[in-house]
Wavefront OBJ file of the C-alpha trace (Angstrom):
o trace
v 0.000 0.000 0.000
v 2.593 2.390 0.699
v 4.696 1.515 -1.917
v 1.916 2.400 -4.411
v 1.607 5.763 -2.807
v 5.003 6.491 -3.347
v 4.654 5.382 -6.925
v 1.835 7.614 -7.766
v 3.300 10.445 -5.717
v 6.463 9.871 -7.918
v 4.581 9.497 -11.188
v 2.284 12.774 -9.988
v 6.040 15.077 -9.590
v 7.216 13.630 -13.088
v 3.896 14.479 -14.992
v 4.306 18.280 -13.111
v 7.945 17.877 -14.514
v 7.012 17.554 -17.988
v 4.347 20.213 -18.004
v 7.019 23.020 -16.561
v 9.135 21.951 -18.886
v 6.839 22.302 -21.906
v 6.101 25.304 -20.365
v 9.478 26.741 -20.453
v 10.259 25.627 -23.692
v 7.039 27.141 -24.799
v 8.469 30.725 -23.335
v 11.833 30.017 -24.527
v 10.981 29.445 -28.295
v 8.909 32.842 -28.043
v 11.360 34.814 -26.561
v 15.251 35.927 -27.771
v 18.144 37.135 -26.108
v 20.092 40.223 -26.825
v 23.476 40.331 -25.591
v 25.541 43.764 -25.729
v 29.479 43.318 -25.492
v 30.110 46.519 -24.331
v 33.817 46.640 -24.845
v 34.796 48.478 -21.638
v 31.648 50.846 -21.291
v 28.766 50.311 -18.820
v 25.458 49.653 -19.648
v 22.907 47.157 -20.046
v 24.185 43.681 -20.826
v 21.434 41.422 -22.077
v 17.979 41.648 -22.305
v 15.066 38.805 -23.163
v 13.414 40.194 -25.591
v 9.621 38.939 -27.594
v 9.755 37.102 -30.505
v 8.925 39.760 -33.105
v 9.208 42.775 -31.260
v 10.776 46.003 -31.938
v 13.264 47.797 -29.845
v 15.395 50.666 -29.420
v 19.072 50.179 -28.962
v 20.018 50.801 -25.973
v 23.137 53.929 -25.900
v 25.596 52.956 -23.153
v 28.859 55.093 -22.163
v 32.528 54.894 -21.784
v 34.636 57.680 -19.952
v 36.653 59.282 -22.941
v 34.949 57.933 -25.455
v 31.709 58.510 -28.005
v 29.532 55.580 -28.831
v 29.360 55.511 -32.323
v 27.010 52.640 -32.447
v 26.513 48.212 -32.400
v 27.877 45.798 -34.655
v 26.623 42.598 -35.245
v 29.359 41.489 -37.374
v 27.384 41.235 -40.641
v 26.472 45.212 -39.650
v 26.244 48.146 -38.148
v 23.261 49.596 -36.352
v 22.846 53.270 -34.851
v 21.615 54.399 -31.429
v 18.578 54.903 -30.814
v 17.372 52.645 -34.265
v 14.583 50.518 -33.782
v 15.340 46.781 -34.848
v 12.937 44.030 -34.780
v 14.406 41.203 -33.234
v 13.530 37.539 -34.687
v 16.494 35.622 -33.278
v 18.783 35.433 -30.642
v 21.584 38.330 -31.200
v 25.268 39.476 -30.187
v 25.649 43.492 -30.457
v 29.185 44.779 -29.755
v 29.698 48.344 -29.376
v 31.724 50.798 -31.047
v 33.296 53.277 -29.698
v 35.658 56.374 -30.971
v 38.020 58.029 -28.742
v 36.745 61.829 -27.646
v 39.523 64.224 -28.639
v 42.035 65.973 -26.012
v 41.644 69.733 -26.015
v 45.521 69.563 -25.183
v 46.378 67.750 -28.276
v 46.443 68.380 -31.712
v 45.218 65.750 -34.586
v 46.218 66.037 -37.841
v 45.328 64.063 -40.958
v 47.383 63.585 -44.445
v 46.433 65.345 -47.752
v 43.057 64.753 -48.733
v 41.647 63.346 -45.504
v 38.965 65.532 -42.909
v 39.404 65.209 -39.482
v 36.426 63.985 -37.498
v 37.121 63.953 -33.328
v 40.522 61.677 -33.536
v 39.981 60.036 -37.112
v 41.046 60.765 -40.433
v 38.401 60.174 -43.123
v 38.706 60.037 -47.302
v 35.693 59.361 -49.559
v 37.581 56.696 -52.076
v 36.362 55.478 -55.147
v 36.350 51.354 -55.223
v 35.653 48.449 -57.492
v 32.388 46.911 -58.146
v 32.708 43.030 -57.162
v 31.067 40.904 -60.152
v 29.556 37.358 -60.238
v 28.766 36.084 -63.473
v 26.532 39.018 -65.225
v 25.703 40.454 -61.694
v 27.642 43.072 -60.052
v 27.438 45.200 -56.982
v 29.525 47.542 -54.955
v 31.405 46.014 -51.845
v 29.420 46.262 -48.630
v 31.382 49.138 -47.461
v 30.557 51.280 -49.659
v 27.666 52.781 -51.877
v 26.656 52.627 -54.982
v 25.996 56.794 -56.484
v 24.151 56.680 -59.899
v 26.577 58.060 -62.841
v 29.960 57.676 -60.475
v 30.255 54.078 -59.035
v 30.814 52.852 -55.686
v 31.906 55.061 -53.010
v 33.493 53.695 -49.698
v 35.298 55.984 -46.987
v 38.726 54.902 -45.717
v 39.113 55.315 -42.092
v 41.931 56.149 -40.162
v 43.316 57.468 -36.826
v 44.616 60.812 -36.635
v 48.100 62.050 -36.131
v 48.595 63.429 -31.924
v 50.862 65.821 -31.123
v 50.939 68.013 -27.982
v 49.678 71.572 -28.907
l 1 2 3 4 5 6 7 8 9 10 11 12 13 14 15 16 17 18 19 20 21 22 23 24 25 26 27 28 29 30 31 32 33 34 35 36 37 38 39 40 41 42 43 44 45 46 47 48 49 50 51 52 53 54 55 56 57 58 59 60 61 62 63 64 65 66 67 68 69 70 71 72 73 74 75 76 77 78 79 80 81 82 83 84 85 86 87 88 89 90 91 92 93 94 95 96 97 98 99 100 101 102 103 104 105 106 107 108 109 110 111 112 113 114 115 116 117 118 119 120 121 122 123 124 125 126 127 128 129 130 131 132 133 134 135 136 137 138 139 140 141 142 143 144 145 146 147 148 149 150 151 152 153 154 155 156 157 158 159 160
């Protein structure tokens, strides 16, 4: 008699087992998580987010430095943008050192200065497959010109 007891007692916690698990994995498949590598600067770190939801990125900080924006790798996204978010995702941010008032930057022929880096509109390549050809993901393709890419670099410092 007591032996049956325990048995259904036992069968009773694994059938509550299964359902919280279903459960779970219900909640899990409907929600994603965004993780923020935020390279030094403080902020928030992860967040679960719904499936099919939009958000706005999140704009953390770093002492001396602006936040330029995330990458995911593949791409960049601003602050502030609203993405919708279908799948888990890794964000790392990007970040551009703030400029010393004590120092002076300076940039070669033909580059602007922007904060600390040196900046130069260049005309590149288009990349062809076959028939098909497009201009490389760094750049932009301007009607009646051709692809148009900027080449980034950081600035010369010298005390002032």
């Amino acid at each position: 008699m007591k032996s049956k007891r325990v048995l259904w007692i036992f069968i009773i916690l694994l059938v509550l087992l299964v359902i919280a698990l279903s459960i779970l994995l219900c909640i899990e498949k409907n929600n994603y998580k965004l993780t923020f590598n935020l390279n030094g600067g403080q902020g928030k770190k992860s967040m679960l987010v719904k499936k099919d939801t939009e958000i706005k990125l999140p704009k953390p900080t770093k002492e001396g430095f602006i936040f330029v924006g995330w990458s995911s790798g593949s791409q960049n996204e601003t602050v502030g943008k609203t993405i919708e978010v279908n799948r888990d995702l890794k964000l790392q941010a990007v970040w551009k050192e703030k400029a010393d008032p004590n120092k002076k930057y300076t940039c070669p022929d033909g580059y602007t200065l922007d904060e600390t880096m040196c900046k130069k509109q260049v005309k590149l390549e288009k990349v062809c497959k076959g028939s098909v050809c497009s201009c490389p993901s760094n750049s932009v393709n301007i009607t009646g010109i051709g692809c148009i890419g900027v080449n980034i670099m950081p600035a010369a410092v010298s005390e002032k």
